[in-house]
C-alpha positions as CSV (number, residue, x, y, z in Angstrom):
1,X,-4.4,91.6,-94.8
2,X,-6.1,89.8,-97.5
3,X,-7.6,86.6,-97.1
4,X,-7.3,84.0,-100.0
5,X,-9.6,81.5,-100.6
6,X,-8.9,78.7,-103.0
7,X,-11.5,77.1,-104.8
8,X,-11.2,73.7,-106.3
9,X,-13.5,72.4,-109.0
10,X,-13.7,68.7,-110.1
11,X,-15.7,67.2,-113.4
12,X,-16.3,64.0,-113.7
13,X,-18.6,62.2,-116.0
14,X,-19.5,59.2,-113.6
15,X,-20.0,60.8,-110.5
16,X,-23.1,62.7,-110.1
17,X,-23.5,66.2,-107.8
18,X,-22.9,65.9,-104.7
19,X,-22.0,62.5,-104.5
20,X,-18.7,63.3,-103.4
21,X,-19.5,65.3,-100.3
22,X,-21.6,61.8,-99.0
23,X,-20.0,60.0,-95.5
24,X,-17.2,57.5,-96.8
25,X,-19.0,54.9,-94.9
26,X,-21.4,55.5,-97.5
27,X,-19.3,55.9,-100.5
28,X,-17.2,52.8,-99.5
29,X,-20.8,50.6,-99.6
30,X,-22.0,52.0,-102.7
31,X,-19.0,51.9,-105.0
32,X,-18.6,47.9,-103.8
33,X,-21.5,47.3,-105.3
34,X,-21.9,49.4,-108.3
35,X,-18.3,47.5,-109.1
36,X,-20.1,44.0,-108.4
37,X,-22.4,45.2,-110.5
38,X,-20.0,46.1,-113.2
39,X,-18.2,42.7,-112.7
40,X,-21.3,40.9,-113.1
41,X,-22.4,42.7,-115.9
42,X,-19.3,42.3,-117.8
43,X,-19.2,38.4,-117.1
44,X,-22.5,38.0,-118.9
45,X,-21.6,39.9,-121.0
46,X,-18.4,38.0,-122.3
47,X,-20.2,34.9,-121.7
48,X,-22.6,35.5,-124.9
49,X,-19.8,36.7,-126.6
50,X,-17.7,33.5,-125.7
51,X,-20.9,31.1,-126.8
52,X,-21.5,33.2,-130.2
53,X,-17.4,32.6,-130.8
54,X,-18.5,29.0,-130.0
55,X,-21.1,28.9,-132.4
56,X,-18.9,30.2,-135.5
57,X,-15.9,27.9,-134.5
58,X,-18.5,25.3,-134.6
59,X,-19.4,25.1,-137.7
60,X,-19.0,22.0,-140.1
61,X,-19.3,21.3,-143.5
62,X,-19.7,18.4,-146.3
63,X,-17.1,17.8,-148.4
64,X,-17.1,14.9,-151.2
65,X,-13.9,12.4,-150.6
66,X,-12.5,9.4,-152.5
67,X,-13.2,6.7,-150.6
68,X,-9.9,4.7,-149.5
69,X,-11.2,1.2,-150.4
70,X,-13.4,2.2,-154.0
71,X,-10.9,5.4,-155.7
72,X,-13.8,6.2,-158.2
73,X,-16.9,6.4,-154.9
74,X,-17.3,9.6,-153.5
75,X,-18.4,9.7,-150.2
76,X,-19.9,12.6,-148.3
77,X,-17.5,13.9,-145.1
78,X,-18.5,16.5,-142.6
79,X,-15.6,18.3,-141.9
80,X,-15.0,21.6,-139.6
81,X,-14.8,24.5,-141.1
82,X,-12.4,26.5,-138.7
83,X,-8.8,25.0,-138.0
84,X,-8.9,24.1,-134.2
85,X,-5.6,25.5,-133.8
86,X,-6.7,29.5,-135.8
87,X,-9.8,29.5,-134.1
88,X,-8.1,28.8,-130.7
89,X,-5.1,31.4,-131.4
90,X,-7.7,34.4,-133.1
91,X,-11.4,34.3,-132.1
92,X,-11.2,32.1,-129.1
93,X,-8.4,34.5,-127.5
94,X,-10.3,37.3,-129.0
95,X,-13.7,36.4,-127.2
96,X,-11.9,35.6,-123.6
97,X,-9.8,38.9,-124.0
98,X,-12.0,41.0,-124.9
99,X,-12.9,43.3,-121.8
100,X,-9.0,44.5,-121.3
101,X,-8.7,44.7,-125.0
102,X,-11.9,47.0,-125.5
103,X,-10.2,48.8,-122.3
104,X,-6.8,49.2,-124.0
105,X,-8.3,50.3,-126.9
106,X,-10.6,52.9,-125.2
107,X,-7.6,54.1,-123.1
108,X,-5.8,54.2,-126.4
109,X,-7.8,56.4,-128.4
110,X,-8.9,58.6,-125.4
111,X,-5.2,59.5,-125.0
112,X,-4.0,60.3,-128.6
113,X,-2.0,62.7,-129.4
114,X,-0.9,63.2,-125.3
115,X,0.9,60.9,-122.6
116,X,-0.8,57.3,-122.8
117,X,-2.0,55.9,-119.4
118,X,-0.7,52.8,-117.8
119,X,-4.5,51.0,-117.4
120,X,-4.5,49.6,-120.4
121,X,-1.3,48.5,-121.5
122,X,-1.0,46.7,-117.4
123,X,-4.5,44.6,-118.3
124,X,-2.8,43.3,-120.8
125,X,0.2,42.2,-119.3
126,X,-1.4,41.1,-116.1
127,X,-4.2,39.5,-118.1
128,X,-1.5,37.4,-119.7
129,X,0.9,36.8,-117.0
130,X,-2.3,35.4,-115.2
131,X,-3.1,33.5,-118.0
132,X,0.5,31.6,-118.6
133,X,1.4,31.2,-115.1
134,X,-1.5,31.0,-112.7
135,X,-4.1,29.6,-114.5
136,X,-1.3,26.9,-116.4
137,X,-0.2,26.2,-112.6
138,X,-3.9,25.4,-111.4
139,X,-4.4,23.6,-114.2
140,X,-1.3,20.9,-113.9
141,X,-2.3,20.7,-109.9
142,X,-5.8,19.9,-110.4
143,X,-5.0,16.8,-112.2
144,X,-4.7,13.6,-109.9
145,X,-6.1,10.2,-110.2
146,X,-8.8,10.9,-108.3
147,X,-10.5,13.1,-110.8
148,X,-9.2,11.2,-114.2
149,X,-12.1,9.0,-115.9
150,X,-10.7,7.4,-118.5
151,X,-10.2,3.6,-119.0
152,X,-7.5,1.4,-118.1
153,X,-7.0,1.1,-121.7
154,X,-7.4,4.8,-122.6
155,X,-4.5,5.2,-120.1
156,X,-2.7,1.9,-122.0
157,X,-3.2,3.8,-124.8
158,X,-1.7,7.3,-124.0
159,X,0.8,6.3,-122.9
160,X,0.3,7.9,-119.4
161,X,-0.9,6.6,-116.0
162,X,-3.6,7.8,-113.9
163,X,-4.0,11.2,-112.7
164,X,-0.8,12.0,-115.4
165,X,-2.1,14.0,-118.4
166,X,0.6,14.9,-121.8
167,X,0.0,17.4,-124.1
168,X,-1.9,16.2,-127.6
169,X,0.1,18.1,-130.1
170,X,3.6,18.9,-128.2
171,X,4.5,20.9,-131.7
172,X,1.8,23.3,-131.5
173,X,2.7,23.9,-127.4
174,X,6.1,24.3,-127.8
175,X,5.6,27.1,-130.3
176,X,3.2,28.9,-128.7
177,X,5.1,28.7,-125.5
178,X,8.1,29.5,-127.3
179,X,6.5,32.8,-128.8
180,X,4.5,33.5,-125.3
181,X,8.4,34.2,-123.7
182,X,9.4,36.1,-126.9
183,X,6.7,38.2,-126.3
184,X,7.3,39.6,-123.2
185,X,11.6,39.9,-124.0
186,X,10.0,41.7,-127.2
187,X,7.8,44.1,-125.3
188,X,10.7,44.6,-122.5
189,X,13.0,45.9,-125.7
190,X,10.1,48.2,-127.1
191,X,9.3,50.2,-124.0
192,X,12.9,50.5,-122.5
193,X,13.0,53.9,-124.3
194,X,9.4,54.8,-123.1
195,X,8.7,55.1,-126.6
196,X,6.4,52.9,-129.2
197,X,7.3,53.5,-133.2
198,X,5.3,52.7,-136.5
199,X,8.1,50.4,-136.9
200,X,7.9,48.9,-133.6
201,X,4.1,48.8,-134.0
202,X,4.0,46.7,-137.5
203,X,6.4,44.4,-136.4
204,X,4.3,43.6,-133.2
205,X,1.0,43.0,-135.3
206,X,4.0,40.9,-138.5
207,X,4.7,38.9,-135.4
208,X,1.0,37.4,-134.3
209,X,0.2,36.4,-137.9
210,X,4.1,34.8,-138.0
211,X,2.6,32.7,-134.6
212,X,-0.1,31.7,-136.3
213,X,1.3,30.8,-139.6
214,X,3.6,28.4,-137.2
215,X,1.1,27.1,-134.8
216,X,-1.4,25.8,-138.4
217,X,1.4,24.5,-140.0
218,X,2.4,22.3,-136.8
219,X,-0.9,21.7,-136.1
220,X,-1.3,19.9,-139.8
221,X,2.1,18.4,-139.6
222,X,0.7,16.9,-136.5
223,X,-2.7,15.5,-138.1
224,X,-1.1,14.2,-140.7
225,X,1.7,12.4,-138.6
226,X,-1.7,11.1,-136.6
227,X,-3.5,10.1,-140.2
228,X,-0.3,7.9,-141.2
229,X,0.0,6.3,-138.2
230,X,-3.5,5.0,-138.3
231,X,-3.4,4.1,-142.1
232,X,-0.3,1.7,-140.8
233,X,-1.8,0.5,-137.8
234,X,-5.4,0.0,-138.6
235,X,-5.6,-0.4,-142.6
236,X,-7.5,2.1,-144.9
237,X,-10.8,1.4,-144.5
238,X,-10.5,1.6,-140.4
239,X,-8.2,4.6,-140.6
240,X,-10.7,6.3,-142.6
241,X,-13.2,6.0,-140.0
242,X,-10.2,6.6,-137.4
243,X,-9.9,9.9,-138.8
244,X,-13.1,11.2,-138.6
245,X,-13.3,10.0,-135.0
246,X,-9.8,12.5,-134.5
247,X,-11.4,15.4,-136.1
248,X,-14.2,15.1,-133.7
249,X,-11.7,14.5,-131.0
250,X,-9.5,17.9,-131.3
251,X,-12.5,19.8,-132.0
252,X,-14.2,19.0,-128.6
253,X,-10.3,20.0,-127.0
């Protein structure tokens, strides 16, 4: 009677020798903290990436401008360089995104040419999802009266009461809501057939820049809207000033 022996041989390029054959106990200790470890490191390491995004979204600039009250004086202006509203949508989503993208793309190009897996493409959703529902939840829930600082006539104002916060540019949310619930109806309809084309592809990528194109255009309609109102209510020479407080305003937001 023969005797068969099977013989099972597994590579991996994390896992050192032997490391495998080690108590669970031991195993279950060690890989809990080689993955705080990973968690930790990744944190700083989107942390600098977040601050250097900060830095270049920062920036300003002087511009020469008519001024309202003397048509022939030009007066110096420093003025931001980035729209709030790009930089929020590109670099800013980029730079708090970026460990599950860098994973999606590294799970992407590992797998070309063969069956992609499902790691990448479900930090992406789930990353999202988080994004639109829990963190938007938390957000709405932490607001109370307790915690608001501003003024009686900061509250006069907005428009609002205490502890009751409204969106600054409605225009801008309302599109990017509007597109964040196209986006998954549009991403329901490309994988129903397990299948991704070029086509499919280029009109995913057509898409973002059409959501930005949207979002900047609202987001000017909206400063503008803002600049007229304070030109009626406050004359030229105060709007003027008015405005540059604004621009300081929605770039700290």
């Amino acid at each position: 009677m023969n005797h068969l022996t099977a013989f099972f041989v597994f590579s991996s390029w994390v896992l050192g020798p032997g490391i495998s054959i080690l108590p669970v106990g031991v195993l279950g200790v060690f890989y809990f903290f080689w993955l705080f470890y990973l968690f930790l490191g990744i944190g700083v390491i989107s942390d600098i990436f977040m601050e250097s995004i900060e830095v270049i979204t920062s920036q300003t600039k002087v511009i020469s401008i008519a001024d309202p009250m003397y048509p022939d004086v030009m007066k110096p202006t420093k003025v931001a360089v980035w729209n709030p509203t790009f930089a929020n949508l590109t670099l800013m989503a980029l730079g708090s995104s970026a460990p599950e993208i860098l994973l999606n793309c590294i799970e992407t190009i590992s797998t070309l040419g063969a069956t992609p897996g499902e790691l990448g493409a479900s930090t992406i959703v789930g990353s999202a999802s988080f994004n639109f529902l829990v963190i938007s939840g938390v957000s709405i829930y932490s607001v109370s009266a307790a915690n608001d600082e501003r003024t009686d006539d900061e509250c006069k104002e907005d428009g609002t009461e205490k502890g009751v916060k409204k969106v600054n540019d409605l225009g801008v949310f309302a599109i990017t809501t509007t597109w964040s619930v196209l986006a998954y109806m549009w991403l329901f309809y490309v994988l129903i057939d397990y299948e991704v084309t070029t086509l499919e592809a280029a009109l995913t990528f057509a898409f973002f820049w059409v959501l930005i194109a949207m979002a900047v255009g609202a987001d000017m309609y909206n400063r503008k809207t803002n600049e007229a109102k304070l030109e009626a209510k406050l004359g030229l020479e105060s709007a003027a000033e008015g405005r540059r407080e604004l621009t300081v305003d929605e770039k700290k937001q």
